[in-house]
C-alpha positions as CSV (number, residue, x, y, z in Angstrom):
1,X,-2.3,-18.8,38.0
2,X,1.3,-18.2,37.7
3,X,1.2,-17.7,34.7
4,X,-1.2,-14.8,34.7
5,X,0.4,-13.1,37.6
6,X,3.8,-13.2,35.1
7,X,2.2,-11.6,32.1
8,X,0.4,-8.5,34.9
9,X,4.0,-8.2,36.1
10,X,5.4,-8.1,32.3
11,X,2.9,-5.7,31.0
12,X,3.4,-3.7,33.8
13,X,6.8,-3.7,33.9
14,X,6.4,-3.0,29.9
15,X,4.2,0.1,30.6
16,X,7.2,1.3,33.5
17,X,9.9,1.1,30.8
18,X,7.6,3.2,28.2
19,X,6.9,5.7,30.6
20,X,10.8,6.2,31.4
21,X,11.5,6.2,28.0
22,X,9.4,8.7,27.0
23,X,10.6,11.0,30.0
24,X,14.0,10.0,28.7
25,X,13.4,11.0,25.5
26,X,11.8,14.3,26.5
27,X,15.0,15.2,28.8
28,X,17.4,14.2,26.3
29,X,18.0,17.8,24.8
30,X,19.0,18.9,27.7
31,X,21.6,16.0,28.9
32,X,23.2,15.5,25.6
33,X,25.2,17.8,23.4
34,X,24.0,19.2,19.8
35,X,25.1,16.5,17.5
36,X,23.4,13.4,20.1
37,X,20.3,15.8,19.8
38,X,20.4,16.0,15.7
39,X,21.0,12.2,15.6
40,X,18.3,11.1,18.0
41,X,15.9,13.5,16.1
42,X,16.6,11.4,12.7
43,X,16.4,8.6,14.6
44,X,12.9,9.4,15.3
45,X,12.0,9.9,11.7
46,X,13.6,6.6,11.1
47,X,11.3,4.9,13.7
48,X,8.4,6.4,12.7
49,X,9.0,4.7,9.0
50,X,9.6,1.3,11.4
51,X,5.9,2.2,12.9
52,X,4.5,2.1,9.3
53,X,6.6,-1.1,8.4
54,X,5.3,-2.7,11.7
55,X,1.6,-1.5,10.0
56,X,2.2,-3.9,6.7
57,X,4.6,-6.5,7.8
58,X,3.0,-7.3,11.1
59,X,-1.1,-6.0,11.1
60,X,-1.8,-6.3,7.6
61,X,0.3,-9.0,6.6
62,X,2.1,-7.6,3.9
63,X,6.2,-7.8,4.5
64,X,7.8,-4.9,2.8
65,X,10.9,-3.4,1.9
66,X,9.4,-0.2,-0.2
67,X,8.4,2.1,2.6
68,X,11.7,4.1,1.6
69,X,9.1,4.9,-1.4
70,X,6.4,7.1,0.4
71,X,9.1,8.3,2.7
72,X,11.2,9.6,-0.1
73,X,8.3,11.2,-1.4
74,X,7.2,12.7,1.6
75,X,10.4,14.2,1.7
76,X,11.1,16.0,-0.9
77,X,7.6,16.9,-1.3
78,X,8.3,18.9,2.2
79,X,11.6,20.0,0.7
80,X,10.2,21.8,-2.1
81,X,7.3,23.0,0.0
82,X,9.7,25.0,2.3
83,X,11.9,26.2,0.1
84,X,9.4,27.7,-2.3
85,X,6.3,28.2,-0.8
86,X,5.1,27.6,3.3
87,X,7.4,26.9,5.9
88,X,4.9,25.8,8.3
89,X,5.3,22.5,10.2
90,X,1.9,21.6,10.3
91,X,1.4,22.2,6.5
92,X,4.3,20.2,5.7
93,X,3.4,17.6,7.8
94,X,-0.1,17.2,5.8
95,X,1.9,17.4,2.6
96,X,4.1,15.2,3.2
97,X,1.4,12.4,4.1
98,X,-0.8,13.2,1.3
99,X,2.5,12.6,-1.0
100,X,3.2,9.4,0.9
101,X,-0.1,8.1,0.3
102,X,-0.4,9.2,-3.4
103,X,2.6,7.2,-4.0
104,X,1.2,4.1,-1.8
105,X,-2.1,4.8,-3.7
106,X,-0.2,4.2,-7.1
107,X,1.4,1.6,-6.2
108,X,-1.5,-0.4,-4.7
109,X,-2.9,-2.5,-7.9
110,X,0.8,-4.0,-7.7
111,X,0.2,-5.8,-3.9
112,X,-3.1,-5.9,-3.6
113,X,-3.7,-9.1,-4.4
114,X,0.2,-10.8,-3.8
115,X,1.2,-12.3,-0.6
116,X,4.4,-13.6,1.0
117,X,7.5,-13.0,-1.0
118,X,6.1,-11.7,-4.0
119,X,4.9,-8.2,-1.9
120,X,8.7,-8.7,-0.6
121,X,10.3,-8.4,-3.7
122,X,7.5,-5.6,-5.8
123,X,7.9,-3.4,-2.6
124,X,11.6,-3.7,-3.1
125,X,11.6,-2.8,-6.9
126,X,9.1,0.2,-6.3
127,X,11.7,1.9,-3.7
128,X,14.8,1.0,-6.1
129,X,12.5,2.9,-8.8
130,X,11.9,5.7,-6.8
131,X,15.6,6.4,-5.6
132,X,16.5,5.9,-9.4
133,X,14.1,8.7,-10.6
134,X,15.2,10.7,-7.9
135,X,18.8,10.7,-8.8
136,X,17.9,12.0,-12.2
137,X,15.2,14.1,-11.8
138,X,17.7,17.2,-11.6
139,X,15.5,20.2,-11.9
140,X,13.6,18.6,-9.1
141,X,15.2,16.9,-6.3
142,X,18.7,18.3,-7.3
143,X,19.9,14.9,-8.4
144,X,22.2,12.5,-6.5
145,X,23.1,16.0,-4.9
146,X,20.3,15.9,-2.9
147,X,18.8,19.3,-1.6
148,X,20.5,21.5,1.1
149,X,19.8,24.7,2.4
150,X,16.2,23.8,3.2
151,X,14.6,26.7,5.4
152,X,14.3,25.6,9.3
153,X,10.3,24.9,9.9
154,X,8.2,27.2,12.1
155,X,5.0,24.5,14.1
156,X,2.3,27.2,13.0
157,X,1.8,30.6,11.8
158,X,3.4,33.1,13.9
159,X,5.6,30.8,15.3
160,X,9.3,31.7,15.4
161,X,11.1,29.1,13.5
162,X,13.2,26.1,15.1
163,X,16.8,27.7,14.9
164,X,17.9,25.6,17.2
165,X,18.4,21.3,17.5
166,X,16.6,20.9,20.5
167,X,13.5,22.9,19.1
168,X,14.2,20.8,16.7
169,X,14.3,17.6,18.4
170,X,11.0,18.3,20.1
171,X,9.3,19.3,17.3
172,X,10.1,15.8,15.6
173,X,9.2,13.9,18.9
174,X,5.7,16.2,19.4
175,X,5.1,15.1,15.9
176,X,6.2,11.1,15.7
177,X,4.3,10.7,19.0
178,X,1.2,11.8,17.8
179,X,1.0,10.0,14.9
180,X,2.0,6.9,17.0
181,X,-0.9,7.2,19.6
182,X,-3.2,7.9,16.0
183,X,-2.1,4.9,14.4
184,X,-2.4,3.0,18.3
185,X,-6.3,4.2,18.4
186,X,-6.4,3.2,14.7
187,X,-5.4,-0.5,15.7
188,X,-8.0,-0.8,18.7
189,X,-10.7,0.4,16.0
190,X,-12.7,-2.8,14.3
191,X,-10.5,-2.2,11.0
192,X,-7.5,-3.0,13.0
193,X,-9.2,-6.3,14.2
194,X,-10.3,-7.3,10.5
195,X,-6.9,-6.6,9.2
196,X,-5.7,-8.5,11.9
197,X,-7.6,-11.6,11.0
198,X,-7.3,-11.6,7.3
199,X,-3.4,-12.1,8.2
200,X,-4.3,-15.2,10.3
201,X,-7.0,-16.5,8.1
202,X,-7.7,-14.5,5.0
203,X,-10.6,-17.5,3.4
204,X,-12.5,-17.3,6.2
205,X,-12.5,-13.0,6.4
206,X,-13.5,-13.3,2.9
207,X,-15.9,-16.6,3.5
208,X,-17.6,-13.8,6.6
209,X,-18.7,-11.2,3.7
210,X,-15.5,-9.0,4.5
211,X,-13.5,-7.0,1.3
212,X,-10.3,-7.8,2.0
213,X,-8.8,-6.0,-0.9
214,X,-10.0,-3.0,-0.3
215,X,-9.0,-3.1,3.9
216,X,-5.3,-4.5,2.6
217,X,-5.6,-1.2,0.3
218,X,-6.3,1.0,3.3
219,X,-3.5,-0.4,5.0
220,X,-1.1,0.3,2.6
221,X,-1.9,3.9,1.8
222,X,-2.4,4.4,5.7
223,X,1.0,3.2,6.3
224,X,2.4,5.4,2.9
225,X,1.3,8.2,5.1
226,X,2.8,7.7,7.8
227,X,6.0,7.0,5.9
228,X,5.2,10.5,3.8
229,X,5.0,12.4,7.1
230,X,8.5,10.9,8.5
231,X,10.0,11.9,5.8
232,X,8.7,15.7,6.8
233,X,11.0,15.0,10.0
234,X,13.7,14.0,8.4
235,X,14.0,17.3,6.4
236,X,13.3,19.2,9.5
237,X,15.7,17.8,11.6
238,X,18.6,17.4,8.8
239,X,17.8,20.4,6.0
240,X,19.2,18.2,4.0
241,X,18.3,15.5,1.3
242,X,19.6,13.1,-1.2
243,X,18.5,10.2,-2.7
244,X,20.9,8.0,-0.6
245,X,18.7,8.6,2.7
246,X,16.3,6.4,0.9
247,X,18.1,3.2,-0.3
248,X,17.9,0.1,0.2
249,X,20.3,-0.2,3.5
250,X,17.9,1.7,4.8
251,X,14.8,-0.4,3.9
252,X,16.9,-3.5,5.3
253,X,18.0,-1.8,8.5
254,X,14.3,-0.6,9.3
255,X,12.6,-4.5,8.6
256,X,14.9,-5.8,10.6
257,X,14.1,-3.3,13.5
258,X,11.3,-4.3,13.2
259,X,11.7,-8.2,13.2
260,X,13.6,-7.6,16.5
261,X,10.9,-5.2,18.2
262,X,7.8,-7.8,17.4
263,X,6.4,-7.5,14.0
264,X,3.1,-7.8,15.6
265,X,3.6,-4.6,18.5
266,X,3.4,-1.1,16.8
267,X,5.5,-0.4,20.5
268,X,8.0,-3.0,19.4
269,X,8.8,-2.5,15.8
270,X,9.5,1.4,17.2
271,X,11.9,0.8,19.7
272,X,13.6,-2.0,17.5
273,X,13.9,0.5,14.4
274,X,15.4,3.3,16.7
275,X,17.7,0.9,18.3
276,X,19.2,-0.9,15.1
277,X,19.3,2.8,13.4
278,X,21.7,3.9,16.5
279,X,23.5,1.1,16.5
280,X,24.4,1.4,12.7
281,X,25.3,5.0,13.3
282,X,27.6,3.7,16.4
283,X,29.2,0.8,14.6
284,X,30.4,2.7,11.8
285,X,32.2,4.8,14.0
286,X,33.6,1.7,16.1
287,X,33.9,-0.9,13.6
288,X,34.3,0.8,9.9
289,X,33.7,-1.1,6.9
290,X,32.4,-4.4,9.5
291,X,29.1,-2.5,10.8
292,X,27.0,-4.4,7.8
293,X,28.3,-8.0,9.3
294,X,27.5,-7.5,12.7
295,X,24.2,-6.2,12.3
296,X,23.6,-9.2,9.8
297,X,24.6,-11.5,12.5
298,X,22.2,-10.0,15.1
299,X,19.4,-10.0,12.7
300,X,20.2,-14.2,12.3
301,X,20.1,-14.6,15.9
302,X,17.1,-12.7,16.5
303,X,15.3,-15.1,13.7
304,X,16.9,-17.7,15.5
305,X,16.2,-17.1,19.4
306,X,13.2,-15.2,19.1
307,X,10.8,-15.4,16.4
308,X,7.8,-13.2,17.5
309,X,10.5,-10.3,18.7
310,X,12.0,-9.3,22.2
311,X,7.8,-7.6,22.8
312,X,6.5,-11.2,22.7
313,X,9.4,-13.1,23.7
314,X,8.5,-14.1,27.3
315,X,4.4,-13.6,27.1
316,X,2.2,-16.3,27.5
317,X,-1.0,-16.6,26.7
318,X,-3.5,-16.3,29.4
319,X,-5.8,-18.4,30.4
320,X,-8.7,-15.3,30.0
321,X,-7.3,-14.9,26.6
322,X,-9.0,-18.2,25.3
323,X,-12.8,-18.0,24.6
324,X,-15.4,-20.4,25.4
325,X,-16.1,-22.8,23.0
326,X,-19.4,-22.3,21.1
327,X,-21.3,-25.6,20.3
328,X,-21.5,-24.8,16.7
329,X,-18.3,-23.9,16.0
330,X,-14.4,-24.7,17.7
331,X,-12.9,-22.3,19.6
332,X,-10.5,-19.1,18.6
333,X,-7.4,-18.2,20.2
334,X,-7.2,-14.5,20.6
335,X,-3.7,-14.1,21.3
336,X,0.0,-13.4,20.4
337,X,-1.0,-13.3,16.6
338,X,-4.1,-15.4,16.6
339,X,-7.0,-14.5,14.7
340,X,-9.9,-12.9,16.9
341,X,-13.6,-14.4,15.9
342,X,-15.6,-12.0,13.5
343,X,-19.4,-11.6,13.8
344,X,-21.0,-10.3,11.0
């Protein structure tokens, strides 16, 4: 009984902090100055990539250190797109996310069928590929020069454009929270349960008539989307590109955000991958040339103290949360990670 009144307090209490950070975030334009503004509006294009880590590493069960792939591509598809033919958010946007998942769509013959490390370590080659080609496809992407002078975005047609970093800024969070709340609803649908179980218990999804391939598949080209369409909001809110916005510090820095939030909360791995990202962008100002260590250090103790992330770290399972036991067949936990039963 105590127990359950804990976790209504916690989730409440979880559901009080998003609703303040949200308002914060909606405020912040107007409390901090330009440059805050600019830096919180990459940050959000940084977390969004953390939402679609959160979507392999944690859902699907695919750890990954390539999303800097779709991102990229999303990018500088958006980047081209604006400077030579639309400048409309909302056509961007759609580009951007149908480059993303081309490129996760390429790629997916490669991790389909690998688990564990091995999806580690072919996600990691395919982003250290990508950043490669970028930095010599000249004529393109404008080389390990990047791209500046990208025209500012208008949201629609006859629009005025967003001239300014706060329009700016709320045109990246209008965006990010969208595609947060589509990839929340996406989650609560029955895909989001079967991908759920074939990371607890992948025999038995495929014993239960289920095509785990081809869901592991959707996953991935779902979450290249998602990275495709953050890298729209990085353009907007920096008009500028290169090819070092997409190495692998920043593939490193986003799992770990992710690690800390909860690899299993899309909520979680958000907040984690904004945090870590402003913390790297404050510790290179405080502590040059040591930023690196210390983040190093917090990812060991966050592996260390809590291994589901600070969003599970004090939840306990219910007892509600256990099913009754069928006389056929044992019970299923249906908690912090546990596979749910499938009826088919």
């Amino acid at each position: 009984m105590e127990d359950d009144v804990r976790n209504e307090v916690i989730r409440w209490g979880r559901g009080g902090v998003a609703a303040l950070v949200l308002v914060g975030l909606v405020v912040a334009p107007w409390v901090v100055d330009d440059y805050t503004t600019a830096i919180l509006a990459r940050t959000l294009a940084l977390a969004l990539v953390g939402v679609s880590v959160a979507l392999l590493t944690g859902v699907a069960g695919m750890p990954t250190l390539g999303q800097t792939a779709p991102y990229a591509a999303g990018a500088y598809a958006c980047a081209v797109l604006g400077s030579r033919i639309s400048d409309v958010g909302v056509v961007q946007v759609a580009v951007a996310a149908g480059a993303g998942a081309a490129l996760a769509a390429l790629t997916v013959p490669l991790v389909v069928h690998a688990r564990g490390v091995i999806v580690l370590m072919i996600t990691l080659a395919v982003g250290e590929l990508v950043v490669t080609v970028l930095g010599r496809w000249r004529s393109v992407t404008g080389g390990t020069d990047g791209l500046a002078g990208i025209p500012a975005v208008r949201p629609f047609w006859g629009l005025p454009v967003l001239a300014t970093d706060q329009a700016r800024y709320l045109y990246t969070l209008v965006v990010a929270a969208t595609l947060v709340g589509a990839v929340l609803l996406l989650l609560r649908t029955r895909a989001g349960l079967l991908l759920r179980a074939g990371r607890d218990d992948e025999t038995r999804l495929r014993a239960s008539g289920h095509r785990v391939p081809l869901l592991v598949s959707g996953a991935h080209v779902a979450a290249g989307a998602i990275a495709g369409a953050a890298g729209s909001l990085l353009v907007v809110a920096q008009q500028y590109i290169s090819p070092a916005d997409f190495g692998f510090d920043t593939s490193a820095l986003l799992l770990l955000g992710v690690v800390i939030g909860g690899t299993a909360s899309v909520g979680g791995a958000l907040v984690g991958a904004a945090l870590v990202i402003a913390a790297r962008d404050w510790l290179f100002g405080v502590l040059p040339g040591h930023a690196p260590l210390v983040l190093g250090a917090l990812f060991v103790a966050t592996v260390y103290l809590l291994p589901s992330g600070v969003d599970r770290a004090r939840l306990r399972p219910r007892p509600t949360d256990v099913p009754p036991v069928h006389p056929d067949r044992p019970a299923v936990r249906e908690h912090a990670g546990a596979a749910p039963e499938l009826r088919t």
